[in-house]
N, C-alpha and C positions, 0 to 999 in steps of 0.2 A: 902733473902728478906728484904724490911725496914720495920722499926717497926713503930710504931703507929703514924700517922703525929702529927706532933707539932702544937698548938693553932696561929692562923695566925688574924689582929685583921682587916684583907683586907677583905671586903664586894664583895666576889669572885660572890654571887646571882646578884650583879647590875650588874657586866660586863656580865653575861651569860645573862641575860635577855634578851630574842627577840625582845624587844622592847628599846633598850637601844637606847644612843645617844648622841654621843660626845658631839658636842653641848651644849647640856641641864647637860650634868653631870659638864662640865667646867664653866659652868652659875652659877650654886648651888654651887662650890668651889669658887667664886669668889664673891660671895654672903657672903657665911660664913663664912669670913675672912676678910671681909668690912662692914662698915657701908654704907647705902645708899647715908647719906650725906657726906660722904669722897670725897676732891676733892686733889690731885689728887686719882685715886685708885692705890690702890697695889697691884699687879701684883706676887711681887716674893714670898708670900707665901704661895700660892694656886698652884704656877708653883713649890715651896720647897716638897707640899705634892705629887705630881703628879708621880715627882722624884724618891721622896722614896718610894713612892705605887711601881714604877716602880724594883726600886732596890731589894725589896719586895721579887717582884715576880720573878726576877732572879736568886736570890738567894735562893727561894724555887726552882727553878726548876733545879740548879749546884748541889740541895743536894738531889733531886727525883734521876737525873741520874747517880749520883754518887753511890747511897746506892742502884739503878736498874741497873749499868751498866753490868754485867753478867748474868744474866735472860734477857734482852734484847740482846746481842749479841748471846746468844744463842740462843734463840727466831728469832733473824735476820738469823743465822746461817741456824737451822732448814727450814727457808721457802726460803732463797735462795735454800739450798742441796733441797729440795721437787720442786722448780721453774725448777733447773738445769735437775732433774732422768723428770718432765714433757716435757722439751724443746724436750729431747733425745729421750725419745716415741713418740713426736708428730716429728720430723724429722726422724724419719723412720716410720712412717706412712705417712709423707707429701714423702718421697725416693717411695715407694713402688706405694702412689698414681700415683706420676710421670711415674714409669715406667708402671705402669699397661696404663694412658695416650698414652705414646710414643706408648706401643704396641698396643695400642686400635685405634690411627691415624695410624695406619700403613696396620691394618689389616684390619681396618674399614671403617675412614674418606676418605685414599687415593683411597684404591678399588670403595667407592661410588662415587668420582668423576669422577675415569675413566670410572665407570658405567653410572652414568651420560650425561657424553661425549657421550659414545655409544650409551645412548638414545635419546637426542638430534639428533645427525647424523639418526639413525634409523626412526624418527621420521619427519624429512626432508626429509626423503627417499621417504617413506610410503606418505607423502603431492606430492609429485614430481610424483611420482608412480599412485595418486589419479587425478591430472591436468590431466598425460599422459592420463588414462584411458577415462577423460570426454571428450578430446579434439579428442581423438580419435573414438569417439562416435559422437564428433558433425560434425568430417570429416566423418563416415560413413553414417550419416542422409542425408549430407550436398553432398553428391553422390548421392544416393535415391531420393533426391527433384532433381537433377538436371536431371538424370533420367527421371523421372514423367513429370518433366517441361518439356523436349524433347519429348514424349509421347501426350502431350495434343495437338500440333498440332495445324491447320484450320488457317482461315485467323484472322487475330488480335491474333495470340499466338503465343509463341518464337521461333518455328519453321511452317511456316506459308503454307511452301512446302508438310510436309507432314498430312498424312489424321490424321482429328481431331479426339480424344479422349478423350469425354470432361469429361467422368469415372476419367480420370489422374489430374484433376482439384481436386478431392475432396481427391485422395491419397496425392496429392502434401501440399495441405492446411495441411493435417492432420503430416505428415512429420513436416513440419514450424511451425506448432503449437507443436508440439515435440522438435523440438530445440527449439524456443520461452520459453517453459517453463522449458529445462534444462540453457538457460542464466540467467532467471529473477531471480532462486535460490543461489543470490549471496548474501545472508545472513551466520551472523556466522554458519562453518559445512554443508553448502550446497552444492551441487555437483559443481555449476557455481562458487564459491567463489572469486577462482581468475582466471575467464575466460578471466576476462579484464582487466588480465595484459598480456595476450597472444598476440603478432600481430598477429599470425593465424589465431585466433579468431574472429579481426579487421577485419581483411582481408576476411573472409568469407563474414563477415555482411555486408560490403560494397559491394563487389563483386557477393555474390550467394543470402543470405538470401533477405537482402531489396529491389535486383530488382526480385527476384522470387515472392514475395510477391506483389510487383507492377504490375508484369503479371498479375497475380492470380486476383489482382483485378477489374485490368481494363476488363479484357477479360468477369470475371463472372457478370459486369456490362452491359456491350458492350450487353452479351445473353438477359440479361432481358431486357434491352432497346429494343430491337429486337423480344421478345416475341409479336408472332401474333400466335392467332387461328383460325380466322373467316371468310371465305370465302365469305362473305358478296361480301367485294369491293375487289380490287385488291391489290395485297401487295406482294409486293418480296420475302419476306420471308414469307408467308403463309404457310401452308402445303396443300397439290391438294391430297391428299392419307394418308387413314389410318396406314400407316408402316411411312409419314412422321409426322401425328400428333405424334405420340409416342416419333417419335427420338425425335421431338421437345419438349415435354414434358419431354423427358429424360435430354436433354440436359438442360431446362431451372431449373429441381431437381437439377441436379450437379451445375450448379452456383449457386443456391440458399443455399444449405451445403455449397459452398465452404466459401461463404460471413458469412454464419450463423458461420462455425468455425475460420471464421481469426478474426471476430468481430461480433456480433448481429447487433451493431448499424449501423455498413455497410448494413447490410442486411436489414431493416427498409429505414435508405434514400434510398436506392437503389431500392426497391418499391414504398417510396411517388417520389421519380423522375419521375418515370415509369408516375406513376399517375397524377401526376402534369403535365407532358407533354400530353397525354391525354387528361387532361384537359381542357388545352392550346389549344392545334391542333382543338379539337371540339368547344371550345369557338370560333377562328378564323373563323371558315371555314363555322360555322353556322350563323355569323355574318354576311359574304362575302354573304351569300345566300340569308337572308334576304332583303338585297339592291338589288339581282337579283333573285325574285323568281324563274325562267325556271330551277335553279342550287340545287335547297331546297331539290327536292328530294334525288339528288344524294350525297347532305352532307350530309342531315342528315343520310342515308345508308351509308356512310364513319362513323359517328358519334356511331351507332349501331354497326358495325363493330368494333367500339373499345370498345366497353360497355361489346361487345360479349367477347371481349380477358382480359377485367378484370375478368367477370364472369368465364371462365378457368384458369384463374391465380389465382383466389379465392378459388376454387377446389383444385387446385395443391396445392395449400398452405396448404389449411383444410386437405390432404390426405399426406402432408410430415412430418414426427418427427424430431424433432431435432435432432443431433445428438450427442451420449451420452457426448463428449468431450466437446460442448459449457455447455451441462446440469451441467458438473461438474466443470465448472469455474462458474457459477449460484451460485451452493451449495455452493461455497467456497468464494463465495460477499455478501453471504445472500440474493437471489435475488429470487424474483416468479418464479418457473419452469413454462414451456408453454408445452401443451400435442401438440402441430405443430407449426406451422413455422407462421399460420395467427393471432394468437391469439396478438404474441407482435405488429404489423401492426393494427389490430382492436383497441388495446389501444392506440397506437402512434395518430391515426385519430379519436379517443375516436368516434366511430359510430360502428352500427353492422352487417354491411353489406356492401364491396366494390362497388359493383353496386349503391345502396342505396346514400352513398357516391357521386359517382363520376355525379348521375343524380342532386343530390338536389346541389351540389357545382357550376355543371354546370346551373341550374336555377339562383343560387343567382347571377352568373357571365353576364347571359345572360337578364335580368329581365332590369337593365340601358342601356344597345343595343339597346333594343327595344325603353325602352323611349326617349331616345336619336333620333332616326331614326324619331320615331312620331314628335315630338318637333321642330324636322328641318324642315317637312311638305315635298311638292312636289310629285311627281309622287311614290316613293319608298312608303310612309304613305299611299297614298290612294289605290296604289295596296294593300298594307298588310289588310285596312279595307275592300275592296270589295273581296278578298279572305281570308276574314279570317278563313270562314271555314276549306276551304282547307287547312290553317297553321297548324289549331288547330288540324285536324285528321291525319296531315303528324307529327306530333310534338307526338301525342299521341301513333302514330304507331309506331315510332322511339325508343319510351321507351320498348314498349314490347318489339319490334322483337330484341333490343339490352338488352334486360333483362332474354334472354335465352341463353343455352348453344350452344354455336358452332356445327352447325349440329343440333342440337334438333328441331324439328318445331312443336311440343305441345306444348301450350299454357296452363298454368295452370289457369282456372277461379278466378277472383279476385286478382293475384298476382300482384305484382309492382301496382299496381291502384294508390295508394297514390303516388309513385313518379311520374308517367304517368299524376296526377293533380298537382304537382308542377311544374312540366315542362312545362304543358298548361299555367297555370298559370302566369307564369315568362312570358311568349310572348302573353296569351291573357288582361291579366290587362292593360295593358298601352296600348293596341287597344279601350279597351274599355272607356276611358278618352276621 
C-alpha cells in the first residue's frame, strides 16, 4: 500500500467545487499577475502557473499509480475473474432458457397454431352449416306460402280457377310474416346475417315472397272494398241468406287479419278507402237526386244501404282481435296494443262511432249541394222549397233505417237523433235562406 501522501500546495477544493469555472479561475490568474493598468498584459505567467499546476498533478498521479499499481491489478484482476465465473452462469442459464424456449415453440406455440387453423376451418364450417340451415328453412316456408297461395283461390287470387279459401289468406300472411322476420334479423349473430349474400335468397324475394305478398294484398283489399251486408238496395255481392251473410263475414275477418298482419297501416287505409268511397257514392248520387226529386227516394235507400254495411263492418271490427303476431311487433315498437281491429280505425278518424262518422262527413259534404242548387234558382230550388217537407222526413228516415244493423228492423228510441238532425240540417238550412 502507499504511505502517507505528501503535502501538495494545489488548492485541489477549487477544482472539485461544483460550482467552479474555467472562465473565472483563468480571470483571477490573470488578474494576479497583472496590474489593471498594464498595457500590453502578460499572458505567459498565468499560462507558466497553469502549466505547472498541471505538471503538478501528473506527477501526483505517475506516483499514486505507481506505489498502487499491484492492489489495483489485483483488484482489476479479481473483478474481471468474478465478471468472467458471472458471464458463465448467466450463459448457461441464457442455454437452458433457449432450450426450454425451442421446446416450449414446438410443443406449444406450433400445436396452437395448427389448433388455431382448425378452429378457424371449424368455425366457417359451423357459419356455412348455420346459412345452410336458415336458407333451408326459408325454402321450406317459402313452399308453405306457395302452397297457401294455391289454396286461397276465387276470382282476383293466384289461382282464380279454383274454389276460394279465403282461411289460406291468413295462413299464407302468417307464413310471409315468418320469413319477413327471419330476413330482417341481419344483424351481428342473427339467423338472416348473411341471407343476402345468397342468390337463392334473391331469388325467392323477387320470385315468391314479393308477389305472394302482392296477391295477399290486393285480393284482401279487393274483399273489403266489396264488403256489403244490406239488403236494402240491390248489390251483387250482397248476401240473399243467412249461410251467405256468415261466408261473407268470414270471408271479409280473413282479409281483415290478413292486412292487420302484413301491416296495421294497410289495414286502417284499407278501411278509410272503404269509407271514403262511401262516402263519395252517397255524396254523388244524393246530390243527383236533389236536382230530380222522383229519384230521392231511391238514393237515399242506396245511401242507407251503405250506412247499413258500415254499421256491420263496425261490429265485425269491434268482435275481431288482433292477431297475436301483429300484437307482438306492437310490443316490440313500443306501440298501444288494441283489444280489436276497430279501435286503431276509431283513432285514425279520431271519432267514436263509424256510422256517426260517415252521417256528419256526409252532412258537411252535402250542406254546399244544397246551397249551391238554392243559389242557381229555377225549377230544382223551388221544387226542394215546396217539398221540403217531404225532403226533410225522406233525409230523417234515411239516417235511422241506415243507422241499424242489416236485417234488424227495431228501432232504438232516441238513438242516431243527433246525426238524424245534422243531416236535416245540412239540406234543411240553406232551404230555409
Amino acid at each position: 500500500m502507499a504511505g502517507p501522501e505528501e503535502p501538495s500546495y494545489i488548492d485541489y477544493e477549487t477544482f472539485l467545487d461544483p460550482d467552479f469555472s474555467p472562465t473565472a479561475f483563468a480571470n483571477s490568474l490573470v488578474i494576479a499577475t497583472n496590474n489593471p493598468s498594464d498595457t500590453p498584459i502578460d499572458l505567459s505567467t498565468p499560462l507558466s502557473r497553469v502549466l505547472f499546476d498541471i505538471q503538478e498533478i501528473d506527477t501526483h498521479i505517475h506516483t499514486l499509480t505507481t506505489k498502487s499499481a499491484i492492489p489495483l491489478l489485483t483488484y482489476t484482476k479479481n473483478q474481471a475473474d468474478a465478471g468472467q465465473r458471472i458471464v458463465t452462469e448467466v450463459e448457461a442459464q441464457v442455454t437452458s432458457l433457449t432450450d426450454g424456449y425451442q421446446r416450449l415453440e414446438k410443443e406449444v406455440i406450433q400445436r396452437y397454431e395448427e389448433a388455431n387453423q382448425i378452429r378457424i376451418a371449424v368455425e366457417r364450417l359451423w357459419e356455412t352449416v348455420r346459412i345452410g340451415r336458415v336458407v333451408a328453412r326459408c325454402l321450406t316456408l317459402s313452399r308453405q306460402l306457395e302452397t297457401h297461395m294455391a289454396e286461397v283461390g276465387g276470382p282476383g287470387g293466384p289461382n282464380p280457377a279454383k274454389k276460394e279459401d279465403h282461411r289460406a289468406m291468413v295462413r299464407a300472411s302468417n307464413v310471409l310474416l315468418n320469413i319477413r322476420e327471419l330476413l330482417s334479423a341481419s344483424g351481428p349473430n342473427g339467423e338472416g346475417e348473411h341471407l343476402s349474400k345468397v342468390n337463392l335468397i334473391t331469388y325467392l324475394q323477387n320470385s315468391v315472397l314479393t308477389p305472394s305478398e302482392t296477391s295477399l294484398r290486393n285480393r284482401a283489399q279487393q274483399i273489403i272494398r266489396e264488403f256489403s251486408m244490406s239488403s236494402l238496395a240491390s248489390s251483387a255481392t250482397a248476401p240473399t241468406t243467412y249461410a251467405q251473410s256468415e261466408e261473407t263475414k268470414s270471408r271479409t275477418t280473413s282479409a281483415l287479419l290478413t292486412l292487420q298482419i302484413l301491416n296495421p297501416r294497410l289495414l286502417v287505409a284499407a278501411l278509410q278507402t272503404y269509407l271514403r268511397a262511401s262516402l263519395t257514392s252517397s255524396l254523388a248520387s244524393v246530390g243527383r237526386a236533389l236536382n230530380s226529386l222522383p229519384t230521392l227516394d231511391r238514393s237515399l235507400l242506396e245511401v242507407s244501404a251503405r250506412c247499413q254495411n258500415i254499421v256491420a263492418l263496425e261490429k265485425l271490427l269491434d268482435g275481431t282481435k288482433p292477431p297475436e303476431t301483429s300484437q307482438s311487433e306492437l310490443r316490440e315498437r313500443g306501440e298501444e296494443q288494441s283489444e280489436n281491429l276497430l279501435q286503431p280505425l276509431l283513432v285514425a278518424l279520431d271519432t267514436s262511432s263509424l256510422p256517426s262518422f260517415f252521417w256528419r262527413s256526409l252532412a258537411e259534404g252535402l250542406g254546399p249541394r244544397v246551397a249551391d242548387l238554392i243559389s242557381k234558382g229555377g225549377v230544382v230550388a223551388r221544387a226542394l222549397k215546396s217539398q221540403r217537407e217531404r225532403v226533410k222526413d225522406s233525409v230523417r228516415e234515411c239516417v235511422l233505417r241506415g243507422s241499424q244493423s242489416p236485417g234488424d228492423n227495431t228501432r232504438r228510441v232516441g238513438a242516431w237523433e243527433r246525426e238524424a238532425a245534422v243531416m236535416v240540417g245540412s239540406v234543411m238550412g240553406p232551404l230555409g235562406r
